[in-house]
C-alpha positions in Angstrom: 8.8 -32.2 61.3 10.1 -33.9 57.6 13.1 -33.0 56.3 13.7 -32.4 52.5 15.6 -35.3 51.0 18.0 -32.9 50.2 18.8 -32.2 53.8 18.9 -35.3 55.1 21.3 -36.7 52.3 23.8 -33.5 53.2 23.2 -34.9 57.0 24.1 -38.2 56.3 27.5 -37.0 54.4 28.2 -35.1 56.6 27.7 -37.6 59.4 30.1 -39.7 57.2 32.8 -37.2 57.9 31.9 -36.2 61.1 32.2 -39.9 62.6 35.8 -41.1 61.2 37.0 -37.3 62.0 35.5 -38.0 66.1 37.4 -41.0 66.2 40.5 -39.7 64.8 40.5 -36.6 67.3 39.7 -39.4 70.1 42.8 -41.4 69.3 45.0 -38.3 69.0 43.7 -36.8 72.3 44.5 -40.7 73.7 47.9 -40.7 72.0 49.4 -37.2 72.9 48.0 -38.1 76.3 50.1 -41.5 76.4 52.9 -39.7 75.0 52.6 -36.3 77.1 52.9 -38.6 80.3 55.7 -40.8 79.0 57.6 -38.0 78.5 56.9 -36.7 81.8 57.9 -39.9 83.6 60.8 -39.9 81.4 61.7 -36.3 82.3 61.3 -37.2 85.9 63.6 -40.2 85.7 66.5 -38.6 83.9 66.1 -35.7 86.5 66.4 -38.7 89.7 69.4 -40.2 87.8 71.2 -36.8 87.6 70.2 -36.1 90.9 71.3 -39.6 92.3 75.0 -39.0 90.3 75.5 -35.7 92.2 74.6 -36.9 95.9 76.9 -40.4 94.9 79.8 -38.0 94.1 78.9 -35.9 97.2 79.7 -38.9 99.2 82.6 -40.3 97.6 84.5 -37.2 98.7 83.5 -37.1 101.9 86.8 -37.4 104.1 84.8 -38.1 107.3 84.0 -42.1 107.8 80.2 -42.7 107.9 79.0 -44.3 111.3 77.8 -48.0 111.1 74.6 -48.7 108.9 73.3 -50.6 111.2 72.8 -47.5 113.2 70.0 -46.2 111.3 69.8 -42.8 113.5 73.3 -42.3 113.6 74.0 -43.1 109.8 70.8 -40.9 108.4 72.1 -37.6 110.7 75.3 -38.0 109.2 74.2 -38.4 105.3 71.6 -35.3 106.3 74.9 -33.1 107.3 76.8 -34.1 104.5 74.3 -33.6 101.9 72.5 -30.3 103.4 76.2 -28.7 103.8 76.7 -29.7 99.8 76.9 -26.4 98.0 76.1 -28.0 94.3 73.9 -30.5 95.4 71.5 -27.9 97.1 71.9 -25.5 94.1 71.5 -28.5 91.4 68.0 -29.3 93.3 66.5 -25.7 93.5 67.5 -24.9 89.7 66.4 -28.3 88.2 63.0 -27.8 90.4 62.4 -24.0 89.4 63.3 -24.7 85.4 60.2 -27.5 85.2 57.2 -26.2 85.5 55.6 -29.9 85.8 58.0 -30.6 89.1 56.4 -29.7 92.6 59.8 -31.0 94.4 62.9 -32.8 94.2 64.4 -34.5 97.6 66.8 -37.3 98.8 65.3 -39.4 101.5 66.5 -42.4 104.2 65.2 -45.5 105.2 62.8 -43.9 106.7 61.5 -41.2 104.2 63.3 -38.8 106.2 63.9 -35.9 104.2 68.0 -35.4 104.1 68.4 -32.7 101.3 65.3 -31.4 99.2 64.6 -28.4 96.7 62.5 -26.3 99.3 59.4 -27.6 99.1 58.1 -30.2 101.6 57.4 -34.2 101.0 53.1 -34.1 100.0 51.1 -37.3 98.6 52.1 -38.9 95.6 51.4 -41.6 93.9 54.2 -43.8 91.7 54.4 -42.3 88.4 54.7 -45.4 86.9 51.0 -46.5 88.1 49.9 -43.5 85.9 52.0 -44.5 82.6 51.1 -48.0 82.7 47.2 -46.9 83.2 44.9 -47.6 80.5 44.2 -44.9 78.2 40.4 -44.3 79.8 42.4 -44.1 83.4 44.7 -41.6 82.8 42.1 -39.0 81.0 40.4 -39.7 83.9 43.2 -38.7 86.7 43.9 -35.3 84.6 40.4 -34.7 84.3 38.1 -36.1 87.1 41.0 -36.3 89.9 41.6 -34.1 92.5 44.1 -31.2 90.9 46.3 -31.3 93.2 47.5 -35.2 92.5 50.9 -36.0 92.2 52.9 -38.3 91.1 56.5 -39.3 91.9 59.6 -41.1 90.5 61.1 -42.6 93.1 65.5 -43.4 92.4 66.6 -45.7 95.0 70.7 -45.5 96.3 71.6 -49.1 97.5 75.4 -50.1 98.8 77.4 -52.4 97.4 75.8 -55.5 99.7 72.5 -54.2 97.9 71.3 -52.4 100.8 68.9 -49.4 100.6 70.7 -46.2 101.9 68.6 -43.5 100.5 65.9 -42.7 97.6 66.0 -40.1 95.5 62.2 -38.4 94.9 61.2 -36.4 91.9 57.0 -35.7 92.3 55.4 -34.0 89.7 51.7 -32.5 89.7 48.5 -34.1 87.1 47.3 -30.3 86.5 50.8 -29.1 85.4 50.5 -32.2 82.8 46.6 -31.2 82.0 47.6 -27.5 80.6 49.4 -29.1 78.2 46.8 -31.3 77.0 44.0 -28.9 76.8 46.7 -26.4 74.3 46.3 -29.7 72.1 43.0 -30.6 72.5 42.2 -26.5 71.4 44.0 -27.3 68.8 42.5 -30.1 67.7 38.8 -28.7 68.2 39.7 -25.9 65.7 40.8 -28.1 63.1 37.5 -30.7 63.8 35.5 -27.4 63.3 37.6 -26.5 60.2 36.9 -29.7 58.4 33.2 -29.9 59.7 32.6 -26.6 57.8 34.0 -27.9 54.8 32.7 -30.9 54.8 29.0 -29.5 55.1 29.3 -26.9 52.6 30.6 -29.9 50.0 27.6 -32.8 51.1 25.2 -29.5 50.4 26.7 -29.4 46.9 27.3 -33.0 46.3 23.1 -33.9 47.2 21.9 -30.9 44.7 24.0 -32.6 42.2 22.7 -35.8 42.7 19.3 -35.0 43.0 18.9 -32.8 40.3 18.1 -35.4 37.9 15.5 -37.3 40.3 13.5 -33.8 40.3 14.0 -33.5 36.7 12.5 -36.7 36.3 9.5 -36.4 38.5 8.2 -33.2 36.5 8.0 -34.8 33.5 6.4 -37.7 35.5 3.8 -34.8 36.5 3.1 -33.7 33.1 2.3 -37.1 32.5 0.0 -37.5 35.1 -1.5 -34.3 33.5 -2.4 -36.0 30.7 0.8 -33.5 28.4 2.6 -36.2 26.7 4.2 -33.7 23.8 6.7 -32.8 26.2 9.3 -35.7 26.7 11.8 -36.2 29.7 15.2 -34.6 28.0 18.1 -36.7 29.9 21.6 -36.6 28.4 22.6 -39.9 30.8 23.4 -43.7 30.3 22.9 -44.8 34.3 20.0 -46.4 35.8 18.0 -42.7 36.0 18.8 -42.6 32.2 17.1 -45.7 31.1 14.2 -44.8 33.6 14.0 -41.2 31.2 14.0 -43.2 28.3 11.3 -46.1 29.4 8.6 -42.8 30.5 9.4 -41.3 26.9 8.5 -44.3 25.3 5.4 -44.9 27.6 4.4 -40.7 27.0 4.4 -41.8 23.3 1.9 -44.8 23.6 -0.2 -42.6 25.9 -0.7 -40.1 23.7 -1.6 -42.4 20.8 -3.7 -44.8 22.8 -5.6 -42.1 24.6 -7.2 -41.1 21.3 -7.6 -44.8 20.7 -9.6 -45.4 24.3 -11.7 -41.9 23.4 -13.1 -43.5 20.2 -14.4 -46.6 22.0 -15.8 -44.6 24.4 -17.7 -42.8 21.8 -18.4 -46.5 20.0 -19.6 -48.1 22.9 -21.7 -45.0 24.2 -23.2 -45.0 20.7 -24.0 -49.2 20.5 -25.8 -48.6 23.9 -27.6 -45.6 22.7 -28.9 -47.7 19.7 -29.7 -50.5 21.4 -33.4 -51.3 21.4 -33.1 -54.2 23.7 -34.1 -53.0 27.6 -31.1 -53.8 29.9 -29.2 -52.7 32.6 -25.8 -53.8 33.4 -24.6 -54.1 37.4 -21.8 -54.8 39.1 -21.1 -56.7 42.4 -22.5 -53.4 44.8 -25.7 -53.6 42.8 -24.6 -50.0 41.2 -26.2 -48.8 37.8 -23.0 -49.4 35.1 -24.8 -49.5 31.9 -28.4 -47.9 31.3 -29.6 -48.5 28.1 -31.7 -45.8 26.6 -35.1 -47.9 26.4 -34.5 -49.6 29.8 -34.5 -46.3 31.3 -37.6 -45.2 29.7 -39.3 -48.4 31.3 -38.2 -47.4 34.8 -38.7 -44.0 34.5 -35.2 -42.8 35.4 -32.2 -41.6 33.1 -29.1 -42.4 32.5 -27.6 -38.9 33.9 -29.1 -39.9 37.4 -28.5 -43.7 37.4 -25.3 -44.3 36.7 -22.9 -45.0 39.3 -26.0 -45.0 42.3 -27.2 -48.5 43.2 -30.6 -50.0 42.6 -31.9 -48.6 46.1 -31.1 -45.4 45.4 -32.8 -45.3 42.2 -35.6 -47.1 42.8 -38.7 -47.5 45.7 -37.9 -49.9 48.4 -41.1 -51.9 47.4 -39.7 -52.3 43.5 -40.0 -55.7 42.3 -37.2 -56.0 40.5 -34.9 -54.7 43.7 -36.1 -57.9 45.2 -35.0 -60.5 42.1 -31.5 -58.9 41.7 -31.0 -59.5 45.7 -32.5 -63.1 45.4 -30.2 -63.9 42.5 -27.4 -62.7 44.1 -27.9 -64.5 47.0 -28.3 -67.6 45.7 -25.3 -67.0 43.1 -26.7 -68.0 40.1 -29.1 -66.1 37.1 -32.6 -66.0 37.8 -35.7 -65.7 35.0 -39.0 -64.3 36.5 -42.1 -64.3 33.7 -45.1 -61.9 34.0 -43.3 -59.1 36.4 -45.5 -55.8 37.0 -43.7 -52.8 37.1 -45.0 -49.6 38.2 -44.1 -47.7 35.1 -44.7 -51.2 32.7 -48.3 -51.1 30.6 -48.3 -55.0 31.3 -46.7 -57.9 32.4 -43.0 -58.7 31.4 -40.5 -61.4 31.7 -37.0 -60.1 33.5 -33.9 -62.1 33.5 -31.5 -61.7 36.0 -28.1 -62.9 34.4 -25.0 -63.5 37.4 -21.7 -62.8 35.9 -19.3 -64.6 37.5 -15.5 -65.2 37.4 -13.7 -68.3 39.3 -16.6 -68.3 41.3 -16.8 -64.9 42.3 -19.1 -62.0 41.4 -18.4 -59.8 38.4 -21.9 -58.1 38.6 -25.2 -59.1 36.5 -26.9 -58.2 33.4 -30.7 -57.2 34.0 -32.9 -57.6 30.5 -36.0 -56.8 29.8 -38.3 -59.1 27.3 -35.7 -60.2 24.7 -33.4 -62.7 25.7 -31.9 -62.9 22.2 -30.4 -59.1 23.6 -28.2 -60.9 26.2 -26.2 -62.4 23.7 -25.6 -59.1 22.0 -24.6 -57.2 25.1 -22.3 -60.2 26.1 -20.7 -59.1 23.1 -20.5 -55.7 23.5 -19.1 -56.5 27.5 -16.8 -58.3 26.0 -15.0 -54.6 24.5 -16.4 -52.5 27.6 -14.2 -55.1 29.5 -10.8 -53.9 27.0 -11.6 -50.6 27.5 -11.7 -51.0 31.3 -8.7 -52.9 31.0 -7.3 -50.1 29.0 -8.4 -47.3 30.7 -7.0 -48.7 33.8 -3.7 -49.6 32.2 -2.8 -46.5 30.4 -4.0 -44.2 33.8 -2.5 -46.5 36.3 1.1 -46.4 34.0 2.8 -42.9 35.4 0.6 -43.3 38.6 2.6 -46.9 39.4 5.9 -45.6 38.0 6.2 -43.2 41.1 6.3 -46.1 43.7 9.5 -47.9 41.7 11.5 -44.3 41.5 10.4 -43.4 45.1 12.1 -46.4 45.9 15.4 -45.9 43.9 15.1 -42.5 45.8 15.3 -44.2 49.4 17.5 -46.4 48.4 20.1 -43.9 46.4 20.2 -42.2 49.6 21.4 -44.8 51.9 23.4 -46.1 48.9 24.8 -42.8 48.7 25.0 -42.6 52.7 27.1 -46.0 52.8 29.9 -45.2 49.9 32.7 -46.3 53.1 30.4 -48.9 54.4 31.4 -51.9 52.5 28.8 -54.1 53.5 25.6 -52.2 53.3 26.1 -51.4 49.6 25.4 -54.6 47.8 22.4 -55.0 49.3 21.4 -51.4 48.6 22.5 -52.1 45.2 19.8 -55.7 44.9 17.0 -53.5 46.1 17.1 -50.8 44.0 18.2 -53.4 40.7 14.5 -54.9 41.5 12.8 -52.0 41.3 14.2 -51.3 38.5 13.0 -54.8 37.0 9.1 -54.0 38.1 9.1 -51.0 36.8 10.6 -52.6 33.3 7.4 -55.0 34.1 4.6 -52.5 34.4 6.1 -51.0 30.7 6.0 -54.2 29.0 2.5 -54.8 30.6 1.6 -51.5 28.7 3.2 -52.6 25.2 1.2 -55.6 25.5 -1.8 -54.1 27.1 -4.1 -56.2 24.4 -2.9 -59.0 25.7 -4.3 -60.9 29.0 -2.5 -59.9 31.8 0.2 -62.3 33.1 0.0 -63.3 36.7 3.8 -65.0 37.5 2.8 -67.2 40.8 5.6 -68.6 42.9 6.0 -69.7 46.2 6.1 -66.3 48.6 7.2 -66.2 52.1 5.0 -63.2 53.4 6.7 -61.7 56.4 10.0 -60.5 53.9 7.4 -59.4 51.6 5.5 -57.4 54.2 9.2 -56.5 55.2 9.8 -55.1 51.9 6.5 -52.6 51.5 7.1 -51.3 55.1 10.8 -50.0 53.6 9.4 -48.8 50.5 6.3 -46.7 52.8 9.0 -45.7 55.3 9.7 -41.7 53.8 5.4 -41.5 53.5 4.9 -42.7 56.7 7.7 -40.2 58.2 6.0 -37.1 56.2 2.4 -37.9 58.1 4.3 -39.0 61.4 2.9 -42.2 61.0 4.3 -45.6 63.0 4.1 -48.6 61.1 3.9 -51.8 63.4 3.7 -55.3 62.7 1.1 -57.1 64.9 2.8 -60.6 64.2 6.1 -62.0 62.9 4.7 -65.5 62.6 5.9 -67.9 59.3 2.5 -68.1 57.4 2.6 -70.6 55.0 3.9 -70.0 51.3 1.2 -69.0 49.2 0.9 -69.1 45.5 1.4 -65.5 44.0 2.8 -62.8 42.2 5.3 -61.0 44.3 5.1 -57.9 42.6 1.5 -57.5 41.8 1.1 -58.3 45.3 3.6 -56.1 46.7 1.7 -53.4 44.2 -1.5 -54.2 46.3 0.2 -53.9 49.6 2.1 -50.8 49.2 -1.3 -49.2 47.7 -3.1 -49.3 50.7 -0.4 -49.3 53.0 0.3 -45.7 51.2 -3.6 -44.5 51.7 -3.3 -45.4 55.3 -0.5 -43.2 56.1 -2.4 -40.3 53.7 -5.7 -41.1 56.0 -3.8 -40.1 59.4 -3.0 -36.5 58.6 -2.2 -35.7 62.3 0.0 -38.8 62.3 -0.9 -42.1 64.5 -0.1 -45.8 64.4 -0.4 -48.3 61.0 -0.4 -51.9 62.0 0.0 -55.2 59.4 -1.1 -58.2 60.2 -1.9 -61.5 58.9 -3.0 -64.9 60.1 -4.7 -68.2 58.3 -8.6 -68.4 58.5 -11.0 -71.2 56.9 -8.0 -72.0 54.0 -7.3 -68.4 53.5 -4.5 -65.9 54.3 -5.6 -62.5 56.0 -3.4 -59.4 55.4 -5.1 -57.0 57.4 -3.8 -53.5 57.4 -5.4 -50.9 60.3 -4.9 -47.5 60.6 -6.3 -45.0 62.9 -7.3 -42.1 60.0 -10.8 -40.2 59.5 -12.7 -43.6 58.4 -14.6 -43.8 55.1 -18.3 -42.7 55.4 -20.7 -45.6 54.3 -21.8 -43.7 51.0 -17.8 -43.7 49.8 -17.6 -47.2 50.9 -20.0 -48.7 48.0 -17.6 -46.3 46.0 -14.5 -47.3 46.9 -13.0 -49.3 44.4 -15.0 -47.2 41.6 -12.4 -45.9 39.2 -11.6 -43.0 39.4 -13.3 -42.4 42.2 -11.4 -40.5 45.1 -11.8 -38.4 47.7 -8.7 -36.8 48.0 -7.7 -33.1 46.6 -5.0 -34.3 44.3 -6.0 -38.0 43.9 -6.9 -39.7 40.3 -9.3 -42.8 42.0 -7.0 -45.3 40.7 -4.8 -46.9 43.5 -7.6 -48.7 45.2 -8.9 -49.7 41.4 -5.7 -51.4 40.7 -5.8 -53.3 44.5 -9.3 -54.6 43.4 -8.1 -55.7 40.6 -5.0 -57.2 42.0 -7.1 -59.2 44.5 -9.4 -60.3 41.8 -6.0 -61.8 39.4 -5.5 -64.6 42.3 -8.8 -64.9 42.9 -8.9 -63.8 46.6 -11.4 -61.1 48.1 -11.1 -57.7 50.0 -12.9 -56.0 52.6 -13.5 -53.2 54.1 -13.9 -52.8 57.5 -14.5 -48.3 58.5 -15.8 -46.5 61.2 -15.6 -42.6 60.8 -13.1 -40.6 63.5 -11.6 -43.8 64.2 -10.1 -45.0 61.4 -10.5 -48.1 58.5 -9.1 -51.7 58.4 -8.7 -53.4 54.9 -8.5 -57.2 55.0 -6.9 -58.6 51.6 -8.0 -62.7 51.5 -6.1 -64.7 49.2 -6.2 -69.0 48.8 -3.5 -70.5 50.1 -3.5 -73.3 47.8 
């Protein structure tokens, strides 16, 4: 089960109250304790001392002469008469014993712990009072609490002679449980306030969260209507903070949108309409060997249309014994553009001459451009690629803009929370503060990508450690990866060496797919990240244990647009490819269906 934000931001305050409160109730429970048994012993040995002045007095006026000390018998019979026979001193001990409810007897002893005058009770167990008051605080909850309840504990007044001599002790025990009621009137006490304050404390971290997350929902509507393609309706936000200039950046991006959108419609429409009038015979593919541009007269040669064709590879379109399936693969395979003369086609009255031309980037793939009989048509399509390739860029750009602002503010989410979460924690906060400050700054970065969208995309390399970086898209997927019940593990903690690359675009990448594996487990499972050096590359991998991808939506997968979720727009995956293709690395696909799909990202690391 996933609890709202809301409610696990009023947990966390409250927790914040909670805690110090427990502590404080601890150390007062520990303090009246201390204090409730130093009073006690104190009690006890003002009670011995008055007690010990009476029997003193007894004896002074005493007319008969004591026998020898020395004669222990003797000397104890006759302090027992004396002190027995005392009117006052036997009143004094039965009135002092019966007005304390904590005193379980009060007695004057010899030598030899022979009782010689007592308050009525007789001498039982005890232990020295004083063991109990110097006690550490743990101890003495435990002896009121754990003990037996009948444990007592005595202050013991010794009577010496004037050589210093012992003559008799004077014995004031007092019982734990008598001491206990006490305690547990405070601790009732203290409960009811605890629960007091607890109440309060709740109902104001219930207020305090819909306050401060009021804006964030406010924010992520108008991020919605974005997404929905309704950018007349700005983000209204009366604030100066960080959510504020985050308000003011989507307005600004909501504006371009709108404009640009109408811009990116009409080259549609142009480039649609130069491929309609082309009379040249082409075909335009791209690394999967998928139809991308049909030109009318092309598919009038192979006997297809452009309605079928586009987006299906050659195989689909074509037999298996095609001619032309077998000079795309050859040229592909051997990575460079192939010219084959007097080709017979099935659909072709005679011979013509195809050219297979290989697009390639940095040495890698980009696709190839299939024409039919003209060659002086290539240089006019190359042309014409040259815009399709803007308008990709575009398109991509201007629908990837509100979809990458949600990553950035669902970070400044998590992180407002545990900002919010350590206000007394001194130490947390600062860090809290970093995070959420460079968040901030790459969400600055994907708008100024967009105001300078007709400009070539910068790619800032620097020297990146990956396991911190790794580090950081785990905390950023932690709340999507709670909401499926997903566990994200990393297989290794090893110090790959620093590769050249942009730590945000990167990050970007990571987070992308990272996200889509926690959306592929929908009945929750395990996501594990790992990475390793292979052949003068570094390997992210990133596994989950989903539904797989079937082997049709594989050839589709980094299609844009394409998806194959109910509320996806098909362009997380795009911008990976992409991504990947900036620092000329490489991804793969790795899916079974029922057990899940493993994406490996490769990237140089020189």
């Amino acid at each position: 089960m996933t609890l709202r934000l809301k409610t696990r931001l009023t947990l966390v305050m409250t927790l914040l109250v909670v805690a110090p409160l427990a502590i404080a109730s601890l150390l007062g429970i520990v303090s009246f304790t201390h204090e409730l048994i130093q009073k006690t012993y104190e009690q006890g040995q003002l009670i011995s001392q008055q007690i010990y002045e009476q029997v003193r007095e007894v004896l002074a006026n005493e007319p008969r002469v004591p026998p020898p000390k020395n004669d222990l018998p003797a000397f104890s019979e006759f302090l027992k008469d004396v002190l027995s026979s005392n009117a006052g001193l036997t009143s004094l001990l039965e009135s002092t014993s019966n007005n304390s409810p904590t005193i379980v007897y009060i007695a004057v002893t010899d030598v030899n712990n022979t009782i010689l005058a007592h308050s009525g009770s007789q001498l039982v167990a005890a232990e020295p009072f004083s063991r109990l008051t110097l006690a550490s605080p743990f101890y003495q909850l435990k002896t009121l609490y754990y003990s037996n309840r009948f444990t007592n504990f005595e202050v013991a007044f010794p009577m010496v002679d004037s050589q210093k001599r012992l003559v008799a002790t004077v014995r004031v025990a007092m019982n734990a449980a008598l001491i206990q009621s006490k305690l547990n009137e405070y601790i009732r006490k203290s409960l009811v306030t605890a629960g007091l304050a607890l109440l309060i404390a709740t109902t104001a971290a219930a207020l305090l969260s819909t306050l401060l997350l009021k804006p964030l929902a406010f924010i992520s509507a108008g991020i919605e209507r974005m997404v929905r393609g309704e950018f007349g309706k700005p983000i209204r936000m009366s604030r100066r903070d960080e959510l504020g200039m985050v308000s003011l950046g989507l307005n600004e991006i909501g504006q371009r949108l709108e404009v640009n959108q109408e811009e990116i419609d009409t080259l549609k429409g142009n480039i649609g309409q130069i491929i309609k009038n082309l009379e040249e015979k082409l075909i335009f593919l791209n690394p999967e060997r998928q139809v991308i541009v049909l030109s009318p007269s092309a598919a009038s040669l192979l006997s297809l249309t452009p309605e079928t064709a586009l987006g299906r590879t050659l195989n689909e379109v074509l037999p298996g014994e095609h001619p032309l399936i077998d000079l795309v693969e050859a040229a592909f395979g051997v990575r460079q553009s192939l010219t084959k003369s007097n080709v017979q086609l099935p659909s072709s009255a005679g011979p013509i001459t195809v050219r297979v031309h290989l697009l390639q980037e940095s040495n890698r793939s980009l696709g190839a451009l299939v024409v039919f009989r003209d060659p002086q048509t290539v240089a006019t399509l190359e042309s014409q690629l040259e815009y399709a390739e803007k308008l990709a860029a575009l398109s991509s750009l201007t629908s990837g803009i509100a979809h990458e602002i949600k990553n950035p503010l669902n970070a400044i989410v998590i992180y407002l929370e545990l900002l919010r979460a350590k206000v007394t924690a001194e130490s947390g906060a600062e860090k809290n503060l970093s995070i959420i400050t460079q968040e901030i700054k790459r969400l600055e970065r994907v708008v100024r990508n967009f105001l300078n969208f007709n400009r070539p995309v910068q790619v800032n390399l620097q020297e990146v450690e990956i396991y911190p970086m790794v580090q950081e898209v785990v905390n950023l997927a932690f709340t999507e990866a709670a909401r499926f019940n997903v566990q994200i593990l990393l297989e290794n903690r090893n110090q790959a060496p620093k590769v050249r690359l942009d730590r945000d675009l990167i990050k970007q990448c990571m987070l992308n797919i990272v996200l889509n594996g926690c959306q592929a487990m929908p009945q929750g499972g395990e996501l594990k990240i790992g990475w390793d050096v292979q052949n003068g590359s570094l390997e992210i991998r990133v596994k989950d244990t989903g539904i797989g991808i079937s082997p049709e939506d594989r050839a589709k997968l980094f299609k844009l647009y394409f998806t194959t979720k109910a509320n996806g727009n098909g362009i997380g995956l795009a911008t990976v490819f992409k991504i990947v293709q900036l620092h000329n690395g490489e991804i793969l696909v790795d899916s079974e269906v029922g057990q899940g799909s493993t994406f490996t990202v490769r990237l140089p690391v020189t």
